[in-house]
N, C-alpha and C positions, 0 to 999 in steps of 0.2 A: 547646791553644793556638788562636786564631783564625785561622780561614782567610781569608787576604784575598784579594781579587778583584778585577779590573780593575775602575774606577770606568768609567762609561758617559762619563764625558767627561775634559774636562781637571782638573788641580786648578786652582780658582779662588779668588780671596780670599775669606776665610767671614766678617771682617771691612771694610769698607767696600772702596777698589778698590786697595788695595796690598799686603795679604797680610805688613805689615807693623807692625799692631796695636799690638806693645810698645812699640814705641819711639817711637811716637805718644802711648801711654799709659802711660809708664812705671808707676806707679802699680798697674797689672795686675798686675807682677812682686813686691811688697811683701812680704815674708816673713809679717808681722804680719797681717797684713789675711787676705791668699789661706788662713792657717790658720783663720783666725779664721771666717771663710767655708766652708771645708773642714768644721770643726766644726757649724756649726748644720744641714749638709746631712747628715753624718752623724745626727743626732741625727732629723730628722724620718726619714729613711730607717726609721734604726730604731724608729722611735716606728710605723713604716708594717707592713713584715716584721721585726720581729724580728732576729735572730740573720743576718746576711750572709754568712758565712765560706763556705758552698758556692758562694757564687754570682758570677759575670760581670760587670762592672762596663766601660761605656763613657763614659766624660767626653768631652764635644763643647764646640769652644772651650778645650779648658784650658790654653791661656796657656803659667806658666811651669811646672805640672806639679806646683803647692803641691795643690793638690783631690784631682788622683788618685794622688799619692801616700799622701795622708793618708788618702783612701778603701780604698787598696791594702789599708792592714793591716787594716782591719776584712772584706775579702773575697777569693775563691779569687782573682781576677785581675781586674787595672783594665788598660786599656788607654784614654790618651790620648787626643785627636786635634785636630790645630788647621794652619791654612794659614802659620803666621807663624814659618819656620824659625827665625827669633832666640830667639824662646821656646822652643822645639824643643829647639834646640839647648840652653840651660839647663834644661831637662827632663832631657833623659837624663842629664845627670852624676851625679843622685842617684837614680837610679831604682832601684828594689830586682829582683829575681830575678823579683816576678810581677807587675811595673810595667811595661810597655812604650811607646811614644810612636810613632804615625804620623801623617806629614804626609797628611791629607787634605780637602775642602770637605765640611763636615757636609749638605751636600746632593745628596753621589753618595758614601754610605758605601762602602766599600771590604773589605763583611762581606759574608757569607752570610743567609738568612731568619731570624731566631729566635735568634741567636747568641749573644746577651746576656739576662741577667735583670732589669737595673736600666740605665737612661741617664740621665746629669744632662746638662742643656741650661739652665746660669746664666746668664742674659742673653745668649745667643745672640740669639736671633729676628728681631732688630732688623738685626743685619750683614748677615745673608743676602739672595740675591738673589729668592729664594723661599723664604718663612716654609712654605707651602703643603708645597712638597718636603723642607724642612727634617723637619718633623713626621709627613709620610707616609715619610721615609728611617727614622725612630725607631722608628714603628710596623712596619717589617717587620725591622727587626734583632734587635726584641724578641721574647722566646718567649711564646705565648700566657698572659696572667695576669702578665706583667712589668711592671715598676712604670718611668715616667720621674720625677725629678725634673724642675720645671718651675718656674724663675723669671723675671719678664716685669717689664718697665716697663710703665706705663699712660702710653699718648699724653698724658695729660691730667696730667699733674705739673707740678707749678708750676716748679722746679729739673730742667732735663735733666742727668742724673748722669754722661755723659761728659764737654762740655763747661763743665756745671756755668752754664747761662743761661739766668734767668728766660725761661717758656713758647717757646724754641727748638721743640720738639717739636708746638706747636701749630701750626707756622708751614705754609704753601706752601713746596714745596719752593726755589723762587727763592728767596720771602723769606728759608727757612734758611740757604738758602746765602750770601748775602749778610750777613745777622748774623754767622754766623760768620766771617767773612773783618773784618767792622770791627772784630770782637771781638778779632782777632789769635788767634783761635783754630783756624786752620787755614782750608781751602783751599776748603771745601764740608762738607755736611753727608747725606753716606749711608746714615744710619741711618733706618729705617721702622720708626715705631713704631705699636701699634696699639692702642685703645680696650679698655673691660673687654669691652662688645660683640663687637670684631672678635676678640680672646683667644681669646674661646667659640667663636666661628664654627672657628675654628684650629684646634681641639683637639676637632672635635666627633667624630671617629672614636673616643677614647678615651672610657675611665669618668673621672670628674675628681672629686677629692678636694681642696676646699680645705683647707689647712691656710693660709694666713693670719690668721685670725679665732684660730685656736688657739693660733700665735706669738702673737700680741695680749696674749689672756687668759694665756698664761702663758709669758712668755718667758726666764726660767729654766730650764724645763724643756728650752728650744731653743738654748740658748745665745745669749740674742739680747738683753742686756741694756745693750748697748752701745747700741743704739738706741734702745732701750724704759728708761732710767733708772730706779729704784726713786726713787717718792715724784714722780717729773714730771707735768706736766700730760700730756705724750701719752701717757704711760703709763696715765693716769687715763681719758680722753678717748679716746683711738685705737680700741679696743675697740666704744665705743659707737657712733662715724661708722662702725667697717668695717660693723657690723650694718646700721646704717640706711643705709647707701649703697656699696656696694664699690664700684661704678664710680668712686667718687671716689681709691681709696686710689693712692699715687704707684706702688705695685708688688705683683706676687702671688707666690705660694707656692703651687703646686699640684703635686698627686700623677697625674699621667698612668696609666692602667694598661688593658693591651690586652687587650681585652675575650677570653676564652674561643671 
């Protein structure tokens, strides 16, 4: 079992400044979707190491607990973690025997050095108060040669996928804040996101495996054909922009893993 440990500070919201995420976003909580999500991360995972079932699994941000459960059976133990007791709390009603759920801010883990084998961090990056600490808290939970799942929005997407409005993400943060308020979209806008540039800079302690470019060319293989349609134009097309220009694509896919 994990040893938990005093977090060096408080718990703080891991998502924007209320620690109360779902009910902002309902949408987070979707049975359909969160499995369907759960699935393509499983499949890269294993597409990465193989065989799971020895290994330690820590899900950061999981919501309503559709990922790490679904993760759970494929590994010896998943353990949750997310600041937004409402989801929490619908976490554990379905939790299995090697499933567990702590309230903590993915930026003062609440583990030991090395404690884990594998970490998913899906769309975190952006909520947190430090991306920086965020990523340096990942790196020491992990045991040398552990893999992170790592998926990121690019600053630069046309469509910001929370609030769902044209180039929000490009904006100054006044500006953002202000769109979203005429938008009737909420109060403010606390999410920082950052460039394919600033991603790298993020992640430069680790080895970095994209797997982007490889959901592309074969998204079948990744469960991912909900986005990618058999016979579409992006289907056709996607592949050859991520080649010639990744900075452009709206999100990534990478394999984090702590270097030896």
């Amino acid at each position: 079992m994990s040893r938990l440990r005093t977090p060096p500070g408080p718990v703080e919201p891991a998502r924007g400044d209320d620690g109360d995420f779902s009910r902002r976003f309902p949408r987070i909580l979707e049975d359909e979707s969160r499995l369907r999500k759960a699935e393509k991360i499983l499949r890269v995972l294993q597409d990465a190491r193989g065989d799971l079932l020895a290994l330690r699994l820590l899900d950061i941000g999981c919501a309503g607990g559709h990922i790490t459960r679904h993760l759970g059976e494929h590994v010896r133990q998943a353990v949750g973690l997310d600041v937004d007791e409402h989801a929490l709390e619908l976490a554990r009603r379905e939790a299995a025997g090697n499933v567990s759920f702590v309230r903590a801010d993915g930026t003062h883990l609440p583990f030991g050095d090395g404690e884990f084998d594998l970490a998913v961090c899906n769309h975190v990056y952006e909520h947190v108060d430090s991306a920086e600490r965020l990523l340096a808290e990942i790196h020491r939970v992990l045991r040398p040669g552990g893999t992170c799942y790592f998926s990121a929005a690019n600053r630069l997407m046309l469509v910001e996928a929370h609030y769902r409005l044209p180039l929000l993400s490009w904006l100054p943060r006044p500006l953002a804040d202000r769109y979203v308020r005429l938008a009737g979209r909420g109060t403010g806008y606390p999410e920082q996101h950052r460039t394919w540039f600033g991603l790298r800079r993020l992640v430069r302690d680790f080895s970095v495996i994209d797997y982007t470019g490889r959901i592309l060319e074969d998204p079948e293989r990744f469960a991912s054909e909900d986005v990618l349609p058999p016979g579409s134009l992006l289907r056709r097309f996607a592949p050859l922009v991520y080649r010639a220009a990744p900075w452009l694509s709206p999100s990534y896919v990478w394999l984090l893993q702590k270097k030896d």
